[in-house]
VOMAR-130110 format. One record per residue (C-alpha): residue number from 1; chain; x, y, z; residue in one letter. Coordinates in steps of 0.5 Angstrom, whole numbers, plus 500, padded with zeros to 3 digits. Each point is the difference from the previous one (the first is absolute). Layout:
% VOMAR-130110
NUM;A;X;Y;Z;a
...
***
This chain:
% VOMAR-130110
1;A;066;233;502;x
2;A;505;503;504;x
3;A;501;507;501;x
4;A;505;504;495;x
5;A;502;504;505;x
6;A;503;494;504;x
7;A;504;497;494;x
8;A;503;507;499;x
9;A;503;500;506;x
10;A;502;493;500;x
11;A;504;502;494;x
12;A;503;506;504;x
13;A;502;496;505;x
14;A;503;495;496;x
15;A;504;506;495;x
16;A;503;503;506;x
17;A;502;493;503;x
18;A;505;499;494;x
19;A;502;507;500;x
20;A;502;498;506;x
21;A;503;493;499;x
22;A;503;501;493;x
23;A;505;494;501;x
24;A;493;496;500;x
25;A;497;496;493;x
26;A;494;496;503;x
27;A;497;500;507;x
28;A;494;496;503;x
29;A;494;503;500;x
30;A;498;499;507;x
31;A;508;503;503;x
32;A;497;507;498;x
33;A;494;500;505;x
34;A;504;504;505;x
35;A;500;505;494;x
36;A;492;500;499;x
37;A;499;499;507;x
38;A;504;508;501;x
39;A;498;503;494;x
40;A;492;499;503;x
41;A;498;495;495;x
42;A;499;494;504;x
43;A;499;501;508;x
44;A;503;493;502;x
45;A;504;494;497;x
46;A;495;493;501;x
47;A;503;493;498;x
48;A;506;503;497;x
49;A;498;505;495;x
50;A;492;497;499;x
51;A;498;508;498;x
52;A;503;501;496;x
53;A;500;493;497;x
54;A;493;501;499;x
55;A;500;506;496;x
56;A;505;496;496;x
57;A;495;495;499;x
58;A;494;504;498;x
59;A;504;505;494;x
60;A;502;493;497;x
61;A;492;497;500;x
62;A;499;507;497;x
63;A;507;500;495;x
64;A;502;506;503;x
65;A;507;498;502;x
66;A;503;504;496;x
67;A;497;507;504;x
68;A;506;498;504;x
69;A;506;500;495;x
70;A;505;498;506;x
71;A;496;493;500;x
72;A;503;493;498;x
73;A;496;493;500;x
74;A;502;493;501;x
75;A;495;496;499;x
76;A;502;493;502;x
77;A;493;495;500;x
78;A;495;503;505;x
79;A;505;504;503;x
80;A;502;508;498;x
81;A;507;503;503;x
82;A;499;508;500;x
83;A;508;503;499;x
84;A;500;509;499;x
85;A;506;502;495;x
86;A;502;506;497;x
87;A;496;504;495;x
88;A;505;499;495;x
89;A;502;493;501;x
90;A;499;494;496;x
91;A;496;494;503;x
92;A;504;495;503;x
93;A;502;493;496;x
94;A;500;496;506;x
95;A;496;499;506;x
96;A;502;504;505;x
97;A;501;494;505;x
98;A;504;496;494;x
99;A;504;507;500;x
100;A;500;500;509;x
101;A;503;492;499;x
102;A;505;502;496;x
103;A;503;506;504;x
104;A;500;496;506;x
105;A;504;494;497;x
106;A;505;505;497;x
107;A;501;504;507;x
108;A;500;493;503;x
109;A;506;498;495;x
110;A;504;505;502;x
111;A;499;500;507;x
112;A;502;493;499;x
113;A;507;502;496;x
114;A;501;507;504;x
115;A;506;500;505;x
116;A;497;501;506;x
117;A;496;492;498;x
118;A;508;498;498;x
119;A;503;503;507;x
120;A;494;497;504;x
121;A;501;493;496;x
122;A;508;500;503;x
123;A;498;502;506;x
124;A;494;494;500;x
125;A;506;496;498;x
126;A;505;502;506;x
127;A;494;500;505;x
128;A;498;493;497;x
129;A;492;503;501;x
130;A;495;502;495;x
131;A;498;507;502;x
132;A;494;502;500;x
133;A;501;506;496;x
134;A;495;506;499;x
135;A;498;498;508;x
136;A;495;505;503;x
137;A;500;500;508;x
138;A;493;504;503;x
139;A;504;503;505;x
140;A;504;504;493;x
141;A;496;505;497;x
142;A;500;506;497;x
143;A;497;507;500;x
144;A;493;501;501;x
145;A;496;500;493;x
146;A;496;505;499;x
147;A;493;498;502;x
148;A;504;501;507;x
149;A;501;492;503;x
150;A;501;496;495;x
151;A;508;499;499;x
152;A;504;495;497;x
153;A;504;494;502;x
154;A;508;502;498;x
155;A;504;494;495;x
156;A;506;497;502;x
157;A;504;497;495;x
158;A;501;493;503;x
159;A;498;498;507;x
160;A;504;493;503;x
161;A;496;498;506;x
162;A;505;495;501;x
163;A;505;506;502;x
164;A;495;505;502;x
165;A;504;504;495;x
166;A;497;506;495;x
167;A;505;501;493;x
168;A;499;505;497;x
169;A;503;502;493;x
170;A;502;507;499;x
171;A;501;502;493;x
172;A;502;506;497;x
173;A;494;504;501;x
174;A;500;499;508;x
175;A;507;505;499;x
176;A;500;503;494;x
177;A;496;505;497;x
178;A;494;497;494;x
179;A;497;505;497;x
180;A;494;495;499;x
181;A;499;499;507;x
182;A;502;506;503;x
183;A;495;505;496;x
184;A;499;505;504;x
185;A;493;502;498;x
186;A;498;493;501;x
187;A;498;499;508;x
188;A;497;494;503;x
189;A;495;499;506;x
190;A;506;502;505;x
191;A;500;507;496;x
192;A;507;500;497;x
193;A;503;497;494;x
194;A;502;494;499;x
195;A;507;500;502;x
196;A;499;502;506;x
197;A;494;496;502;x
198;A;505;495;499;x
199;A;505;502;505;x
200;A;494;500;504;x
201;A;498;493;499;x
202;A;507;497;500;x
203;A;501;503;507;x
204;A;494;498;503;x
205;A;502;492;498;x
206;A;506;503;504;x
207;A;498;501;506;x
208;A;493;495;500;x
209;A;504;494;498;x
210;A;503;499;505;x
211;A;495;502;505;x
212;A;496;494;499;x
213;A;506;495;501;x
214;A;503;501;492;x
215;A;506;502;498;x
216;A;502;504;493;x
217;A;506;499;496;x
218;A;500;504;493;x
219;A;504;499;495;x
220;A;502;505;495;x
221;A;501;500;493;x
222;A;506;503;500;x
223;A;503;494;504;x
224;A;501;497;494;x
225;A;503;501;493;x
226;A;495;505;496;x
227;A;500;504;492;x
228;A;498;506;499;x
229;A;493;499;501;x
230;A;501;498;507;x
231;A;498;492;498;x
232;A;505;494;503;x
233;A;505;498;495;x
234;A;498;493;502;x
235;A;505;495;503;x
236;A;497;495;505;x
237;A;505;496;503;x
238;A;504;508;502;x
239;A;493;502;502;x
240;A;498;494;504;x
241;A;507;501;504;x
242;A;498;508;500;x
243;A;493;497;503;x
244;A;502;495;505;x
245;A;505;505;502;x
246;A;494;504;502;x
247;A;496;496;504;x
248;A;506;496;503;x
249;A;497;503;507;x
250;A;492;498;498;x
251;A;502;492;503;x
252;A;506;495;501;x
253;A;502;496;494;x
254;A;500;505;495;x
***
């Protein structure tokens, strides 16, 4: 049976985990290791949250899975799916995968209905090439991660092989102040806020593009007509104008 002393521990940590990630309603069990692992409850991780995994597994053959309040089950044919919630909240109604799948649509619908997808859609169309959009380049990284070497390829909007040209759209956030990103207590892997590891990141595509044979146009929101909002008022005839007008250096023709 496993020791008591252990399953205290493992509620202290996960109580302390959404103390400190109250915006959190269910995370997967096995994302928490890190936290164990800290709080001496596990010397080390092994085949993506196995030990813990194992204490699971024993306390449902035991029925004591209520010893850990924070605990949620999906069972699905020979399959249990182990997820922590707050003490105080109610049990999901959906699978957690189901829940995943479902915001992953949405985000992607919104990308797709976003200003910057509708100004690269005008610039693919001035262009006459698809852009590769979201393109990563293993020469842009960013800040080393804090395991002290790992580091993650940078994002450009969209990349025309054709042309060897990076379009990057600017929206308002990138000049303006938002009080979502720029949150000061909020630091990243660089150890400042987001706002500024953004100035940061679009200065580092600045000056690595181009040494590597590839030339950046950024087009702003403000090139076009916007709402209070900082939202486009659409019109794509005027904008494609406004567009082509852009790029009228990139190639002959345009």
């Amino acid at each position: 049976m496993t020791d008591k002393s252990i399953i205290q521990n493992i509620n202290n940590a996960i109580e302390a985990f959404f103390v400190n990630n109250s915006g959190l309603k269910i995370v997967p069990a096995k994302e928490l290791m890190p936290e164990f692992i800290k709080a001496g409850i596990f010397k080390k991780d092994h085949k993506n949250g196995k030990p813990l995994r194992d204490v699971l597994r024993e306390l449902d053959s035991d029925d004591q899975l209520s010893l850990i309040p924070f605990l949620h089950a999906e069972r699905k044919e020979a399959n249990t799916y182990w997820y922590f919630i707050p003490k105080n909240e109610s049990a999901p109604t959906t699978f957690y995968k189901e829940q995943v799948s479902v915001k992953k649509e949405t985000a992607n619908q919104m990308r797709l209905q976003s200003d910057e997808t509708y100004v690269l859609d005008l610039c693919d169309k001035v262009l006459g090439e698809k852009a590769e959009r979201q393109k990563r380049f293993d020469f842009l990284l960013g800040d080393l991660h804090k395991d002290g070497f790992s580091r993650t390829k940078l994002p450009v909007d969209a990349y025309y092989p054709s042309y060897q040209l990076v379009i990057e759209y600017k929206e308002s956030q990138h000049t303006v102040s938002h009080a979502i990103f720029d949150k000061q207590d909020v630091t990243t892997v660089s150890g400042v806020h987001r706002g500024e590891q953004r100035l940061i990141y679009d200065q580092r595509r600045a000056t690595e593009l181009p040494l590597h044979g590839i030339k950046l146009i950024s087009i702003s929101y403000d090139l076009f007509k916007n709402d209070n909002q900082h939202k486009i008022v659409r019109n794509p005839e005027a904008d494609l104008l406004k567009v082509k007008e852009v790029l009228k250096a990139v190639g002959e023709g345009i």
